[in-house]
N, C-alpha and C positions, 0 to 999 in steps of 0.2 A: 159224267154229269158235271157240269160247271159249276164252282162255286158263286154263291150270291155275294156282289162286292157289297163293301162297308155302307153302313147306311149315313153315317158321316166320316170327314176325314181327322179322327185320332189314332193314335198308337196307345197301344194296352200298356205306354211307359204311363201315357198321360192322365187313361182310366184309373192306373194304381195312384197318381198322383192326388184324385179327386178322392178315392174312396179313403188315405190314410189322413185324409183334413177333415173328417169325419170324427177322428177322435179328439181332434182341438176342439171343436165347433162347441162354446157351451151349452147350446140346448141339446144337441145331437148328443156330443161325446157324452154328459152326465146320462144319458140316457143308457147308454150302452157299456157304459163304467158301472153303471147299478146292476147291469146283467153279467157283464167279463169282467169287474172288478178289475183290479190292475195287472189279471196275468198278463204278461207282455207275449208269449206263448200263442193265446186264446185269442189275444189282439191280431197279432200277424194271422193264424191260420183265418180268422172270420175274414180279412182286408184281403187276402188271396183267393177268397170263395166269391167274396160279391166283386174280385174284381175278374174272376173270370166269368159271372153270370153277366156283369156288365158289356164283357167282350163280346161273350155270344149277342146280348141284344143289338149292341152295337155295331160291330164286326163281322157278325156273321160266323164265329168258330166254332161252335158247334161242340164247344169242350163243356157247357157246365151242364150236369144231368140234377133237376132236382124240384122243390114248386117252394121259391123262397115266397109264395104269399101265405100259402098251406102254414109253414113254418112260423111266421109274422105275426099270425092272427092269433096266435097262442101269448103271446106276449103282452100283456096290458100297459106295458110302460106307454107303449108305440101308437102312436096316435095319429089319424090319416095329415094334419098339418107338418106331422117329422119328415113326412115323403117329400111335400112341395120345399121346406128348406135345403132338405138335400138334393133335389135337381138345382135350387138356387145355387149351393155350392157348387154340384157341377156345372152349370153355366158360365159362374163367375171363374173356374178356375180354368176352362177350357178357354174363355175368350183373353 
């Protein structure tokens, strides 16, 4: 069985790029510094997680097993506007 190519052209260097600007972003990172606080630990393994869910959506790999909405929806910090600034960022960091 043939795998499904990329559904855009990035490399998972450039996904991890978008997902660790995530913690500057002041509305984003305050968001998620109030939940990982400042473990540097908690920071890298979350930035590993959503950048390999990111790979699978994007890429096609087929590596992350999980339901990051299931997960999300639990969290009241997180508000459906956090989503649209964060593809903002990845757009802006992609192009």
């Amino acid at each position: 069985m043939k795998t499904a190519e990329p559904r855009v052209n990035v490399t998972p260097d450039q996904i991890a790029q978008v997902v660790a600007k995530v913690r500057e972003h002041p509305v984003l990172g305050a968001v998620f510094f109030a939940i990982i606080f400042c473990d540097d630990k908690l920071w890298r393994d979350h930035e590993s997680k959503i950048t390999v869910f990111r790979c699978n959506a994007l890429l096609n790999e087929k590596r992350y097993v999980g339901n990051p909405m299931l997960v999300h929806t639990g969290i009241s910090a997180l508000k459906p506007h956090h989503f649209a600034i964060w593809l903002g960022i990845f757009d802006q960091t992609l192009t």
